[in-house]
DRENDO-1510 file (C-alpha; in Angstrom, 1 decimal, always signed):
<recs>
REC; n; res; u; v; w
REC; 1; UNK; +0.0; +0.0; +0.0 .
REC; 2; UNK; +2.6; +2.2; +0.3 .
REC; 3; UNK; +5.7; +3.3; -2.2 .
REC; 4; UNK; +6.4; +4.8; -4.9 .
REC; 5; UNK; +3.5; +4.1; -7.2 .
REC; 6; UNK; +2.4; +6.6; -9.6 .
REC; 7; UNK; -0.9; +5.3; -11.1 .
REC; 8; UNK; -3.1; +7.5; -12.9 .
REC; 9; UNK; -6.6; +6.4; -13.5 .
REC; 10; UNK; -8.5; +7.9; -16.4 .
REC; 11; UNK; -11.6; +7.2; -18.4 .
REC; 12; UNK; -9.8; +6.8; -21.2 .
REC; 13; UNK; -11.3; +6.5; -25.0 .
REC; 14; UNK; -13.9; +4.3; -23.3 .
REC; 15; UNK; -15.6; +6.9; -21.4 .
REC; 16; UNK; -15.1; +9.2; -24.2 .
REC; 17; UNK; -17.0; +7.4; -26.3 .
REC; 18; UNK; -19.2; +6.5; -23.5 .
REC; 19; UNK; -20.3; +10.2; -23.0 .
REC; 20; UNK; -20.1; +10.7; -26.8 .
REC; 21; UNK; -22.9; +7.8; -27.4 .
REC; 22; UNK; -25.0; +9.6; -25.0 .
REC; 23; UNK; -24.4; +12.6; -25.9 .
REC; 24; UNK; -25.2; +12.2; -29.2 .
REC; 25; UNK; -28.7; +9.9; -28.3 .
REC; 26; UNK; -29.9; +13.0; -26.5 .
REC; 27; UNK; -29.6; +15.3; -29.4 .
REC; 28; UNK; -31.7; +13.0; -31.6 .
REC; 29; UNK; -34.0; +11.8; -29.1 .
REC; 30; UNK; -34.6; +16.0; -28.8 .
REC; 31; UNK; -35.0; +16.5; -32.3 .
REC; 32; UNK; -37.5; +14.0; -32.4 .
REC; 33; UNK; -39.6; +15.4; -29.7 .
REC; 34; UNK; -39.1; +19.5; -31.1 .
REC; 35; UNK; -40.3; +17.6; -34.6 .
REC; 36; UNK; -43.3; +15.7; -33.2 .
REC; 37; UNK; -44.1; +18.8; -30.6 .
REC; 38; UNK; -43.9; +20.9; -34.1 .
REC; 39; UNK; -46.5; +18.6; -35.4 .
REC; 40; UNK; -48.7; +18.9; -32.3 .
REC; 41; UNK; -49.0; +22.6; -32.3 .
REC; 42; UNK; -50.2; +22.8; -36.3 .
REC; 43; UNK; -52.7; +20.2; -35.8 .
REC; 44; UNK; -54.1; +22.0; -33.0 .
REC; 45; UNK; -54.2; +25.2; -35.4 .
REC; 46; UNK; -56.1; +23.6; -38.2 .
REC; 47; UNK; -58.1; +21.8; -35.4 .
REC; 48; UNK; -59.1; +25.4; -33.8 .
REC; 49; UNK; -61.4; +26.3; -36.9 .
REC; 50; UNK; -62.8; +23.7; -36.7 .
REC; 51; UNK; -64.0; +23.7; -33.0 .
REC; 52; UNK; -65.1; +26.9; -33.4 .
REC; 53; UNK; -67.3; +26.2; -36.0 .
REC; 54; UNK; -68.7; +23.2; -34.4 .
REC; 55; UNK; -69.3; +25.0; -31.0 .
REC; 56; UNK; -71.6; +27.7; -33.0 .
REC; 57; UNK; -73.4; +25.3; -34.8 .
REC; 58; UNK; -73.7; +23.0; -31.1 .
REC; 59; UNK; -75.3; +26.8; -29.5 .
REC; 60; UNK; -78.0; +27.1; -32.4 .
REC; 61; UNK; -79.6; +23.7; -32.1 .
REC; 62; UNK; -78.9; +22.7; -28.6 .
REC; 63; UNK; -77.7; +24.1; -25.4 .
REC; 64; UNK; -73.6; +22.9; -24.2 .
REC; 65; UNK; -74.5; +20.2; -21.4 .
REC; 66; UNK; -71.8; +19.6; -18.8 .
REC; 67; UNK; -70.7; +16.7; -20.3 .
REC; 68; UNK; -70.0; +18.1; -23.5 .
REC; 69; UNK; -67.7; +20.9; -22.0 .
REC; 70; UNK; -65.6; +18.5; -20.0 .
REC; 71; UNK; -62.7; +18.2; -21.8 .
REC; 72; UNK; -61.1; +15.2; -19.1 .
REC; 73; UNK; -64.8; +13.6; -18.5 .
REC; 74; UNK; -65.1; +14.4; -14.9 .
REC; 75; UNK; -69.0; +15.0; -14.7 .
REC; 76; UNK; -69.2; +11.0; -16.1 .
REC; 77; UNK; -67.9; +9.5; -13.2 .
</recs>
């Protein structure tokens, strides 16, 4: 336990490429989520037309029940 030893202990190319694998997982696996997040937020604009039409149609034949404004279904249980 003792003496003259002089042992450096590194991570080497190992954990270099360790670090680089993950770092390089995380940048696609954030790509991916900006792309589908992306996607998300223009389907909810072409969707917003839509609602509003149907909610003005919904108000001239029939009045908006609870259930129908429960966007989670809470008033079902």
């Amino acid at each position: 336990m003792g003496g003259n030893e002089s042992v450096e202990v590194t991570a080497g190319i190992w954990g270099f490429l360790v670090l680089f694998g993950l770092a390089l997982a995380c940048w696609f696996l954030f790509r991916s989520m900006n792309a589908h997040l992306r996607k998300m937020t223009f389907q909810q604009r072409e969707q917003v037309p839509e609602n509003t039409r149907t909610a003005g149609a919904r108000s001239e034949e029939s009045p908006v029940t609870p259930e129908d404004d429960d966007p989670i279904g809470s008033a079902r249980h």
